[in-house]
VOBA-830025 format. One record per residue: residue number from 0; residue in three letters; x, y, z of N, C-alpha, C in turn. Coordinates in steps of 0.02 Angstrom, whole numbers, plus 50000, padded with zeros to 5 digits. Example, Ala and Ser with C-alpha at 12.3 -4.5 7.8 and 13.67 -1.06 7.14 Angstrom:
BEGIN
+------+------+-------+--------+-------+--------+---------+-------+-------+--------+-------+
| resi | resn | neast | nnorth |   nup | caeast | canorth |  caup | ceast | cnorth |   cup |
+------+------+-------+--------+-------+--------+---------+-------+-------+--------+-------+
|    0 |  ALA | 50660 |  49716 | 50390 |  50615 |   49775 | 50390 | 50660 |  49835 | 50390 |
|    1 |  SER | 50642 |  49888 | 50354 |  50684 |   49947 | 50357 | 50645 |  50002 | 50394 |
+------+------+-------+--------+-------+--------+---------+-------+-------+--------+-------+
***
This chain:
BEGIN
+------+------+-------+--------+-------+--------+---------+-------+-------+--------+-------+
| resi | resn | neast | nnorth |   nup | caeast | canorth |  caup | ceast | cnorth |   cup |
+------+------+-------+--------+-------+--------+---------+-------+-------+--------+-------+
|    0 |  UNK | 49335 |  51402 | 48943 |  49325 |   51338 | 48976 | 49390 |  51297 | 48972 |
|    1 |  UNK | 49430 |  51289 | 49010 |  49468 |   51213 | 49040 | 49437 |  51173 | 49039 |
|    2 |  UNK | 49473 |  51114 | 48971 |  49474 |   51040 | 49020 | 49466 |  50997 | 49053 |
|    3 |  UNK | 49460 |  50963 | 49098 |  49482 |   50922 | 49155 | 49441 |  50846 | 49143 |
|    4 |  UNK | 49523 |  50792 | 49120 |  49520 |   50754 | 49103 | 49519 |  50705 | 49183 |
|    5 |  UNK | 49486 |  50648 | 49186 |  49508 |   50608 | 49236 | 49519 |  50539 | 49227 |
|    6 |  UNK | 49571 |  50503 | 49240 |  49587 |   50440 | 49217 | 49583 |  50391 | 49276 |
|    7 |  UNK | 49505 |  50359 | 49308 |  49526 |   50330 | 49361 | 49576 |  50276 | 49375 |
|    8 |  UNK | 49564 |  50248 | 49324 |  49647 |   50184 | 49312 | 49692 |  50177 | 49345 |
|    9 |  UNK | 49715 |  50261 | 49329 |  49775 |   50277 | 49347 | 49771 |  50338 | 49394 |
|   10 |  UNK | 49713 |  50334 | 49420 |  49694 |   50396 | 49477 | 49722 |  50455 | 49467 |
|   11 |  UNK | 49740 |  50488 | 49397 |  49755 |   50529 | 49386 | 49705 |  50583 | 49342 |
|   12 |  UNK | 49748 |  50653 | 49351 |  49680 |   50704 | 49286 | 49732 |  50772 | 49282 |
|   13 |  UNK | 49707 |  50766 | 49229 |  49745 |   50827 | 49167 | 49696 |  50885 | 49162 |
|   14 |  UNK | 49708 |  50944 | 49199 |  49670 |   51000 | 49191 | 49699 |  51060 | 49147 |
|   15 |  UNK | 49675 |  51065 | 49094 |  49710 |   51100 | 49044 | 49792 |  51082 | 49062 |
|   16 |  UNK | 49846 |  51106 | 49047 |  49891 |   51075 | 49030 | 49931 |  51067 | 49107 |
|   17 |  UNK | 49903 |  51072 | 49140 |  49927 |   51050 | 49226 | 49911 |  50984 | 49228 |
|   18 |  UNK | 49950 |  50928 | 49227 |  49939 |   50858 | 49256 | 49958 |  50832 | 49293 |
|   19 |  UNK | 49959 |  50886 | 49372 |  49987 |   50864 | 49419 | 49927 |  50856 | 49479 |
|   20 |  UNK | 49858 |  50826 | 49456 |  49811 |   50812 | 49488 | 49828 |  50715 | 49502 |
|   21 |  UNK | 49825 |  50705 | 49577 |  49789 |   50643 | 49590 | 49717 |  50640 | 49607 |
|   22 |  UNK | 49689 |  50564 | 49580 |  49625 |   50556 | 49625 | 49666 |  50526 | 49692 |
|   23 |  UNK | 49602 |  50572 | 49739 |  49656 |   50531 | 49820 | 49596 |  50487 | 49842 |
|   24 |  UNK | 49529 |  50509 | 49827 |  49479 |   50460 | 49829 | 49429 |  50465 | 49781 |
|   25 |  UNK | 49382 |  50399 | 49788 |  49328 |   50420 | 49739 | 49263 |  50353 | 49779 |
|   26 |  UNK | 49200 |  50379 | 49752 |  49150 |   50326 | 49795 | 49098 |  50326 | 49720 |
|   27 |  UNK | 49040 |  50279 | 49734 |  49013 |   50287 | 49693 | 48955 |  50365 | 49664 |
|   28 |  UNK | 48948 |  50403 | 49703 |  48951 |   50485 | 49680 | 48981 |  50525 | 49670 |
|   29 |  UNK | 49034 |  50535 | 49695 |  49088 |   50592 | 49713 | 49173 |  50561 | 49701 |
|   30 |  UNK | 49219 |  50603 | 49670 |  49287 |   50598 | 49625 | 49311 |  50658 | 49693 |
|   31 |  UNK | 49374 |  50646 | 49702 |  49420 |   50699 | 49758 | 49476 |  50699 | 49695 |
|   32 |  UNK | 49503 |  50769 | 49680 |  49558 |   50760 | 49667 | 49602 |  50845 | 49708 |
|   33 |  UNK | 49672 |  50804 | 49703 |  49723 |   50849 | 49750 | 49801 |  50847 | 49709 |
|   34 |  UNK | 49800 |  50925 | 49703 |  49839 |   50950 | 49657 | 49914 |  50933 | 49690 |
|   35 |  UNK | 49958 |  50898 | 49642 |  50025 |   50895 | 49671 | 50095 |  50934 | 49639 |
|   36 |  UNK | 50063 |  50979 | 49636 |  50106 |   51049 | 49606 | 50145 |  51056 | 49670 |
|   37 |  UNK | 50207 |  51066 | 49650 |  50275 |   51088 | 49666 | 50270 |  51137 | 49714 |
|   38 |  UNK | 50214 |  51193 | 49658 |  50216 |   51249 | 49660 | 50182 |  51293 | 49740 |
|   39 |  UNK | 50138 |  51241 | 49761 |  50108 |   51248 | 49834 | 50154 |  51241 | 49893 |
|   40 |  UNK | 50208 |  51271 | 49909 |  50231 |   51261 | 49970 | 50193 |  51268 | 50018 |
|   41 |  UNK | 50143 |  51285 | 50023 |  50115 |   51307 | 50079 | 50033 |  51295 | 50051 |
|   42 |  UNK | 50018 |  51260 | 50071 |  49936 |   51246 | 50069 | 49919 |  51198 | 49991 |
|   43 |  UNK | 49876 |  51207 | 49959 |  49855 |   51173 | 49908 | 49793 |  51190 | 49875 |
|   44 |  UNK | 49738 |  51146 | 49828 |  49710 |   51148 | 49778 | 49680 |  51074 | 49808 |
|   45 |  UNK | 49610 |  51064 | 49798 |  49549 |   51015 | 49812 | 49500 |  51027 | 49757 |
|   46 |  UNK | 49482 |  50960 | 49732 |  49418 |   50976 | 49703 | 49369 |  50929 | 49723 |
|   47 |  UNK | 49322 |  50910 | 49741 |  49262 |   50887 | 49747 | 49211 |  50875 | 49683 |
|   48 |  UNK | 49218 |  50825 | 49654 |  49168 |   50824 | 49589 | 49101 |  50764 | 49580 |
|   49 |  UNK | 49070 |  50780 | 49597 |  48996 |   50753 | 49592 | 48965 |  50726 | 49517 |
|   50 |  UNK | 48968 |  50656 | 49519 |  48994 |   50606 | 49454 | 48933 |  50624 | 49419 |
|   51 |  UNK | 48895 |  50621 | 49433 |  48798 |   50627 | 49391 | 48784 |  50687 | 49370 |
|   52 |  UNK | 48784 |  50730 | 49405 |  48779 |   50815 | 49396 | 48832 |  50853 | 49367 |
|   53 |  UNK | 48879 |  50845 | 49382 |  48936 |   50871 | 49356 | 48961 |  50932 | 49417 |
|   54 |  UNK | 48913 |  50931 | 49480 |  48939 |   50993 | 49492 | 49006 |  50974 | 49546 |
|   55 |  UNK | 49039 |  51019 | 49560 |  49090 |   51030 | 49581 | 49112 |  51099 | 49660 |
|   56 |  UNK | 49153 |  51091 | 49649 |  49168 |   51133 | 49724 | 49263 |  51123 | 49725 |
|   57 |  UNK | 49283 |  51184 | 49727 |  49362 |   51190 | 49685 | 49396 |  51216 | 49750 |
|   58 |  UNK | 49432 |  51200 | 49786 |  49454 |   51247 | 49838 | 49534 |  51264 | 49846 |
|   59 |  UNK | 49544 |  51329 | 49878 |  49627 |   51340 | 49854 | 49655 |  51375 | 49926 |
|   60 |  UNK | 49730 |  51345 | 49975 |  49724 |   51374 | 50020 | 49785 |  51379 | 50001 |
|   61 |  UNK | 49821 |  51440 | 50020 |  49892 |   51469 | 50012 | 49913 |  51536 | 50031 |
|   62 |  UNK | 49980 |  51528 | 49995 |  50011 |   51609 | 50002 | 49985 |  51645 | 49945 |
|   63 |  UNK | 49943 |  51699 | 49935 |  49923 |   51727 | 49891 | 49964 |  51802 | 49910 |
|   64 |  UNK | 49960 |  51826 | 49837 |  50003 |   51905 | 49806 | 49944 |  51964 | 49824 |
|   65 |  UNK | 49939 |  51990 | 49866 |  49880 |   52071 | 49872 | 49918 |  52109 | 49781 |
|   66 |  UNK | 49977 |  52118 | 49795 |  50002 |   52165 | 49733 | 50042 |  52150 | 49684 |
|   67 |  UNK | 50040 |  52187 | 49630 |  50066 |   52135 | 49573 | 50138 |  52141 | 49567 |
|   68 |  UNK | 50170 |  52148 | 49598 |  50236 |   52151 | 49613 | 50271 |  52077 | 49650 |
|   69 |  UNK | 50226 |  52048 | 49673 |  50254 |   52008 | 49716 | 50258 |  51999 | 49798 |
|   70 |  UNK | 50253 |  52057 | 49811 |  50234 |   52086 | 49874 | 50173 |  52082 | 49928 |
|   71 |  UNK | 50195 |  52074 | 49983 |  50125 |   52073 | 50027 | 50089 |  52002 | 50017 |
|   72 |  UNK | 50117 |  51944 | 50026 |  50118 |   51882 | 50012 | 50069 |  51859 | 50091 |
|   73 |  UNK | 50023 |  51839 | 50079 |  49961 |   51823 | 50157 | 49933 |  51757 | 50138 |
|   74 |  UNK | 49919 |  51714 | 50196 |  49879 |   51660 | 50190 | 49818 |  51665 | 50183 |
|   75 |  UNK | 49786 |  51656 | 50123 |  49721 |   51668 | 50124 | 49692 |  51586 | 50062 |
|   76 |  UNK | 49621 |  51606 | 50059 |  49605 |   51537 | 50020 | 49544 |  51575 | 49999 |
|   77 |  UNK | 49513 |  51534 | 49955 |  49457 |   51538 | 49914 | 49410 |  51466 | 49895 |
|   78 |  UNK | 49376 |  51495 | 49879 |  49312 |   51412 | 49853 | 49277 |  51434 | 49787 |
|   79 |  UNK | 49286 |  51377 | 49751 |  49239 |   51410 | 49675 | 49191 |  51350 | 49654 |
|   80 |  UNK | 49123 |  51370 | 49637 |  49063 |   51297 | 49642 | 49049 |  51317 | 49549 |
|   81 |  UNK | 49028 |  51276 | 49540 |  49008 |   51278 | 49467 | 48993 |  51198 | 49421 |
|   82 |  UNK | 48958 |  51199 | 49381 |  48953 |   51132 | 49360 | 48983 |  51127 | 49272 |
|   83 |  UNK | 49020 |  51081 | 49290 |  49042 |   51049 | 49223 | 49006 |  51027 | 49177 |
|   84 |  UNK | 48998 |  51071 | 49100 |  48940 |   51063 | 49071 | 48981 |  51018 | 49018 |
|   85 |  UNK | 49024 |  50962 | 49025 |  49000 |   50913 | 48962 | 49042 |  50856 | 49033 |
|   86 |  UNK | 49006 |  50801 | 49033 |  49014 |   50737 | 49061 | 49012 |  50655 | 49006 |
|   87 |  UNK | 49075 |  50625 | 49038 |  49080 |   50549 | 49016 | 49122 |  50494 | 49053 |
|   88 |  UNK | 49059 |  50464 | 49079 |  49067 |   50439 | 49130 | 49035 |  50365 | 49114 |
+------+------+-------+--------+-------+--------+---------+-------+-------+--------+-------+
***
């Protein structure tokens, strides 16, 4: 289990030792945060987090690696749902 701290204050959040999350919005159910890693030239990282439940919805669109070499570099993305089992809010 990761982490994932959120500081609305400062519309920021610390996911295990990556703290290059902003909040870009937030309402009274639902927290947006959007990863500002360097490291995304090309696409990015979303999360969707649902304040009461904890659940979530993680999404990732980029250049992803087919082989572990480095090689064969394709635009592809993924989605990961799951709920955050400790909340303080």
């Amino acid at each position: 289990m990761v982490p994932l701290k959120i500081d609305l204050q400062k519309n920021s959040a610390v996911w295990g030792a990556d703290a290059n999350w902003q909040v870009v919005s937030q309402n009274e159910k639902y927290i947006t945060l959007r990863s500002n890693s360097h490291h995304h030239t090309v696409g990015g990282m979303t999360w969707v987090i649902e304040r009461f439940s904890g659940e979530f919805v993680q999404s990732y669109v980029g250049l992803m690696t087919r082989k572990g070499d480095g090689t064969d570099r394709r635009l592809d993305g993924y989605v990961l749902r799951g709920v955050c089992n400790f909340k303080r809010f």
